[in-house]
C-alpha positions in Angstrom: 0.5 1.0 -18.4 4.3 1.5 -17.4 3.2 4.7 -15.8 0.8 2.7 -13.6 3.4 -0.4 -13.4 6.3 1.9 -11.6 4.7 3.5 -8.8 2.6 0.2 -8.1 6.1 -2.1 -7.2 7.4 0.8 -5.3 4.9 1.1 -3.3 5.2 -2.9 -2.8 8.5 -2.9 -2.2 7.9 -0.2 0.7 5.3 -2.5 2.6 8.2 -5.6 1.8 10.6 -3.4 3.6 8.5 -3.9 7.1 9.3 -7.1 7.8 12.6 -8.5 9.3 13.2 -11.4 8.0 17.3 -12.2 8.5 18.7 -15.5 8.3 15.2 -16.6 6.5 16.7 -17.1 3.0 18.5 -20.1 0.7 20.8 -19.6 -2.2 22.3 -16.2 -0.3 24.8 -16.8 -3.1 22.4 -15.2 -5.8 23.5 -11.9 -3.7 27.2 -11.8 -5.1 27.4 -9.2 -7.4 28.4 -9.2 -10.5 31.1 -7.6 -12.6 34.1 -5.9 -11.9 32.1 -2.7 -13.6 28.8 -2.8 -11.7 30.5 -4.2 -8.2 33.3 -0.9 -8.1 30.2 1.1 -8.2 28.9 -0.3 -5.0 26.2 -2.1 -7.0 24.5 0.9 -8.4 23.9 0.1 -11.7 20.2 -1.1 -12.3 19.4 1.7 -14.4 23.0 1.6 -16.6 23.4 -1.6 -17.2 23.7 -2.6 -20.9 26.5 -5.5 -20.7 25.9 -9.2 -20.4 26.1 -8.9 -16.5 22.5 -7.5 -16.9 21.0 -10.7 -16.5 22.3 -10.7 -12.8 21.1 -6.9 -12.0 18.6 -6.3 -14.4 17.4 -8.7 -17.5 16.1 -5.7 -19.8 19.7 -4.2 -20.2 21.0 -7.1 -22.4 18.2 -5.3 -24.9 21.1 -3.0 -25.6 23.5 -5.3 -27.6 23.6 -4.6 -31.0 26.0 -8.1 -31.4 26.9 -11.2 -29.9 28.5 -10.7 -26.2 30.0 -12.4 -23.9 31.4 -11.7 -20.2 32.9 -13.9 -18.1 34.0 -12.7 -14.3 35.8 -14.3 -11.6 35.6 -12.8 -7.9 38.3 -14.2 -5.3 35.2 -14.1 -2.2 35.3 -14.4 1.7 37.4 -17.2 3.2 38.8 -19.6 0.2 35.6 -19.2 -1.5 35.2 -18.5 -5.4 32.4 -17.0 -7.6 32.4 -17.5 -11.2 30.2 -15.8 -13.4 29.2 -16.7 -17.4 26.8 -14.4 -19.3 26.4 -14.1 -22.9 23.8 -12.4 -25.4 22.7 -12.9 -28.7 20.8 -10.7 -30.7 17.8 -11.9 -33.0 16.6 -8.8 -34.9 13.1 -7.9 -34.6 12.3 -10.9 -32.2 14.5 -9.4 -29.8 17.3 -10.2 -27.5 18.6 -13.8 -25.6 20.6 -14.7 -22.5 22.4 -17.0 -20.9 23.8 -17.1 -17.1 25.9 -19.3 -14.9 26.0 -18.1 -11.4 28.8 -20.6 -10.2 29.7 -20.4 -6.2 32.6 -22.9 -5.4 33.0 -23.6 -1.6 35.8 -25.9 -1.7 36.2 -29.1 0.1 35.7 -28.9 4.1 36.5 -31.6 6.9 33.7 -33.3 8.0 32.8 -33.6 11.8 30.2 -35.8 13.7 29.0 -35.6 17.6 31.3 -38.1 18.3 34.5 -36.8 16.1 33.9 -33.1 16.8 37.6 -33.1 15.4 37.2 -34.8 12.4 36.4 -38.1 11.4 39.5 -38.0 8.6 37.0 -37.5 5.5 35.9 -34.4 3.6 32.7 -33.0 1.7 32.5 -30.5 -0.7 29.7 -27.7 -1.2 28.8 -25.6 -4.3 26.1 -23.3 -5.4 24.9 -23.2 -9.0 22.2 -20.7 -11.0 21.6 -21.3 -15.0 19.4 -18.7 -16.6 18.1 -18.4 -19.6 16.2 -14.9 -20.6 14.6 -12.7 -23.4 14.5 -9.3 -23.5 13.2 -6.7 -26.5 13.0 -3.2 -26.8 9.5 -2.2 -26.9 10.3 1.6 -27.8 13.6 3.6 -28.4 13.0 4.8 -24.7 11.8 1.2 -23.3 13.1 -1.9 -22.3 12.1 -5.2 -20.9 13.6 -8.3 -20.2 12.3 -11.6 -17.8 14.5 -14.4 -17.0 14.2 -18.0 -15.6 16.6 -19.6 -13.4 16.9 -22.9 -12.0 19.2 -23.3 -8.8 20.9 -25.7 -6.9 22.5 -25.7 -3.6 24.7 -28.8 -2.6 26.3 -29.9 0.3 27.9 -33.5 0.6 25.4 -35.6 -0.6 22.2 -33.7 0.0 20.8 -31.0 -3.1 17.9 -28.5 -3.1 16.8 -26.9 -6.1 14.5 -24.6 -6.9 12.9 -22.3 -10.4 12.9 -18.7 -10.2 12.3 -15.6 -12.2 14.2 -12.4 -12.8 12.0 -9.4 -14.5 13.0 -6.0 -15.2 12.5 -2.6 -17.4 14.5 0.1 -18.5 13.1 3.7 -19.0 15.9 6.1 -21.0 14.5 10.0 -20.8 15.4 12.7 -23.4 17.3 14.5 -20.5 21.3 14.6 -19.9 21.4 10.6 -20.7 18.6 9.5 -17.6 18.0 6.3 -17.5 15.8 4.8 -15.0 15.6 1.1 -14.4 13.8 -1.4 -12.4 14.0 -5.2 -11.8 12.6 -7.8 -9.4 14.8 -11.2 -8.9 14.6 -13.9 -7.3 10.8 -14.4 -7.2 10.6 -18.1 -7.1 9.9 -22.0 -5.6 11.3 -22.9 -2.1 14.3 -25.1 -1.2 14.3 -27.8 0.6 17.6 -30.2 1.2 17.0 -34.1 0.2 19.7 -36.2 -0.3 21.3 -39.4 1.7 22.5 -37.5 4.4 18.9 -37.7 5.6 19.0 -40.9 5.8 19.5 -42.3 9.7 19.1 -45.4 11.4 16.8 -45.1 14.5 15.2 -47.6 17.4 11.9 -46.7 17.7 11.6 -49.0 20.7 14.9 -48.4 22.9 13.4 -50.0 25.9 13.0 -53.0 24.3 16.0 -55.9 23.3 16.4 -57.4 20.2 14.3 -54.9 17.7 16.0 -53.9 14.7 16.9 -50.4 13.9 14.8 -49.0 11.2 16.2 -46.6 8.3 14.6 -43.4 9.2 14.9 -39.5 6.8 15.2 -36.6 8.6 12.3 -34.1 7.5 14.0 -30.3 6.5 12.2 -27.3 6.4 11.3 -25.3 3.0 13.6 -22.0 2.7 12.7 -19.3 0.3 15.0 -17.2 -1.8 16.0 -14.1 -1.0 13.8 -12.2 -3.5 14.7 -8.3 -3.9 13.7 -5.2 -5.4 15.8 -2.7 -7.0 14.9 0.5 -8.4 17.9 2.8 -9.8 18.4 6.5 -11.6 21.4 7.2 -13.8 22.3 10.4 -14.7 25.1 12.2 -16.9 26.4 15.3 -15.8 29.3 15.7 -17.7 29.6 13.9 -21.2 29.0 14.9 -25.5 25.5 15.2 -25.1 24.4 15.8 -21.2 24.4 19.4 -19.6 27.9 19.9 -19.3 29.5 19.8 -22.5 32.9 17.3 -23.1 34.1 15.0 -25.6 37.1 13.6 -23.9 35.2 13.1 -20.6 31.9 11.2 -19.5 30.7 11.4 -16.0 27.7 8.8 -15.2 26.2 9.0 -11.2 24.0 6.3 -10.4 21.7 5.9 -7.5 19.8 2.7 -6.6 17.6 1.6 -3.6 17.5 -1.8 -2.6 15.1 -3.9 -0.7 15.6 -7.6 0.0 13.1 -9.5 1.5 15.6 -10.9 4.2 16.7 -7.6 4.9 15.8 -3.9 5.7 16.2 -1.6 2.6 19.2 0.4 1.9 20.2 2.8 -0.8 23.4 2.6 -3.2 25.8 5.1 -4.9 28.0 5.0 -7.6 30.2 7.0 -9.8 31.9 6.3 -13.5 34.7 8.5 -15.0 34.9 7.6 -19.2 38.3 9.0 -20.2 38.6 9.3 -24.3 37.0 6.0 -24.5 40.3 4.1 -22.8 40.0 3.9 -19.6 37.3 3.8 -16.4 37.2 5.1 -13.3 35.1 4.5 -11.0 33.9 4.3 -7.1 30.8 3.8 -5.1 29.2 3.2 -1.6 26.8 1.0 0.1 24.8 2.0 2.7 24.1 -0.9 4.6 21.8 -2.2 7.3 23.3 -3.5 10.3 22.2 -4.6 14.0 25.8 -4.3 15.4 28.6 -1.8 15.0 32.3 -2.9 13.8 34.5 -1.8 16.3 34.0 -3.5 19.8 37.4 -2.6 21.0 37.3 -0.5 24.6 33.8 -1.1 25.3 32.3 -2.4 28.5 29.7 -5.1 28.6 26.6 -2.5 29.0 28.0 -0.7 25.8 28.3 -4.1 23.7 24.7 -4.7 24.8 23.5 -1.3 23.9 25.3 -1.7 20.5 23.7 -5.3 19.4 20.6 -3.7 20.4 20.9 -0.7 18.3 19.8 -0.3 14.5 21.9 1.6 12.4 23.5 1.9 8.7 27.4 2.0 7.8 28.8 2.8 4.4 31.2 0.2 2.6 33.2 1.9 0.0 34.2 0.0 -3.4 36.5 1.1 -6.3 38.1 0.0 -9.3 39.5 0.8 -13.2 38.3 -0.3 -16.6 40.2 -0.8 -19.9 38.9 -1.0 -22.8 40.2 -1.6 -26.6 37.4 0.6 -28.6 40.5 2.8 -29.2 42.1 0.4 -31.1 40.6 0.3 -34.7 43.3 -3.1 -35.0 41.1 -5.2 -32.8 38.4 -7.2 -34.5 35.8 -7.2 -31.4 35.6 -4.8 -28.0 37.5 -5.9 -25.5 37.0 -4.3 -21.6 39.0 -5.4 -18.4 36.7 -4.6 -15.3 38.9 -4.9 -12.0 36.7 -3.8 -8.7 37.8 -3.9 -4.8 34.9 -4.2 -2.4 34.9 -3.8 1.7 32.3 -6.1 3.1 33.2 -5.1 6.4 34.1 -8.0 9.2 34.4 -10.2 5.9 37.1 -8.3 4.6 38.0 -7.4 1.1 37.0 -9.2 -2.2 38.1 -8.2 -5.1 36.3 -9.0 -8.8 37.8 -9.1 -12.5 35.8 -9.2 -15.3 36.6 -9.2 -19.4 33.8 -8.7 -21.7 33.7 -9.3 -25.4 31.5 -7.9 -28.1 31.6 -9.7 -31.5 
């Protein structure tokens, strides 16, 4: 069956690459990555994943934890914007493995504006984004992994909500070859959003040719959104490491690859790298190779070359790095302790960067 499973949801996930679909998505916040560990490795990391942050990338890797865990991760975003992340896991023997997330996106208070203020009015809203997850994973084999988690979401904006149920699924394959692990996960897959709320609420004269009717207390109708389902589909490998093909005790190379396909977006393929020096410390870097419609640089280019260039379809490469720490060196420490710090370019955005701690009981 898993033979038959694989090639059946890449082959989807091809045909779901046809369509352009940009701009046609709610909750974009569920695209935030995770973890100062998965995020320096330009979000290659389906098929490696074993940490609590699994139940953003892939739900099955939290089958790894062989005790209580908990990560918490906190990413300084685009703008004054904040992203907060809570996973934990708890084992339950032979039953198998559960989850829970809070995806937390804080958008801060903003000045509110009408037609007739375009300046301000003198009051403020504030907006947030929130995801709560629970899952269940189990370890079918001591090669396989599966995991499945639901989601409930809420996007808010001054006084209006919309909220919606989803589901995450994924599996993890690990070979008998150099450490390969292949992984797979669908997220996202889920209800449509629609915003309700009192700011829907307007008065209206339904007869403004004639004096002396009352206004009535009309709501404005909005439009379902979907969520921005996605596929991922991800190979890691060890070169370099105790057991892989290249033997080395004090060193541990991982490469990862991943291809993503959104259903907002065209696909695109990821890269990452993880250095394991005598179980202290990480390094690691990776790449994104995204989709764009436009090019960065505009600077000393006439009109017909801007137009060429918004026309054009191509892919650029944003590069992300960053260090681990961990305490599994340290007999004195009850519990594991690892610092994750990542860096990411998101191009015209900027830089974010991401710090993560995780604990194992």
């Amino acid at each position: 069956m898993r033979r038959s499973f694989l090639p059946m949801l890449f082959f989807y996930s091809i045909l779901f690459g046809q369509f352009d679909n940009a701009g046609t998505s709610a909750a974009n916040f569920l695209k935030i990555g995770v973890g100062g560990r998965a995020t320096a490795m330009g979000g290659a990391i389906t098929g490696q994943i074993d940490d609590p942050t699994s139940l953003f990338w892939n739900p099955a890797g939290i089958a790894n934890a062989n005790g209580i865990e908990i990560a918490v991760n906190h990413t300084d975003w685009i703008f004054d914007f904040t992203h907060s992340y809570f996973a934990a896991v708890i084992p339950a023997g032979r039953v198998g493995h559960f989850g829970l997330s809070i995806n937390y996106l804080n958008l801060g208070k903003m000045e509110r504006t009408t037609e007739l203020q375009p300046e301000g009015d003198g009051t403020s809203f504030s907006a947030s984004d929130v995801a709560i997850g629970l899952a269940y994973a189990k370890k079918m084999s001591d090669r396989f992994n599966f995991g499945v988690q639901l989601k409930m979401i809420q996007e808010s904006i001054s006084f209006s909500s919309a909220n919606a149920l989803a589901f995450d699924v994924g599996s993890q394959y690990i070979t008998r070859f150099s450490g390969l692990k292949i992984g797979m996960s669908i997220t996202n897959f889920g209800t449509k959003m629609s915003l309700k709320g009192t700011d829907q609420k307007v008065d209206i004269d339904p007869f403004e040719d004639m004096d002396g009717n009352p206004d009535v207390i009309a709501t404005l109708r909005t439009e379902d959104w979907p969520l921005p389902m996605a596929f991922r589909l991800g190979l890691s490998f060890q070169p370099l490491g105790p057991q892989s093909l290249i033997k080395n005790k004090l060193l541990i190379l991982t490469v990862n690859a991943d291809y993503y396909d959104s259903r907002d977006q065209n696909p695109f393929f990821l890269g990452g790298a993880e250095l394991k020096v005598s179980n202290l410390i990480y390094l690691r870097t990776g790449v994104r190779q995204e989709y764009l419609h436009y090019s960065d640089s505009f600077d000393d280019l006439s009109t017909g070359e801007l137009e060429d260039i918004a026309n054009s379809e191509q892919y650029v490469n944003r590069w992300s790095w960053g260090f681990g720490l961990s305490s599994e060196s340290f007999p004195a420490i009850p519990y594991k302790l690892n610092v994750d710090y990542s860096v990411s370019n998101l191009g015209v955005l900027g830089i974010s960067s991401q710090i993560g701690l995780t604990f194992k009981l």
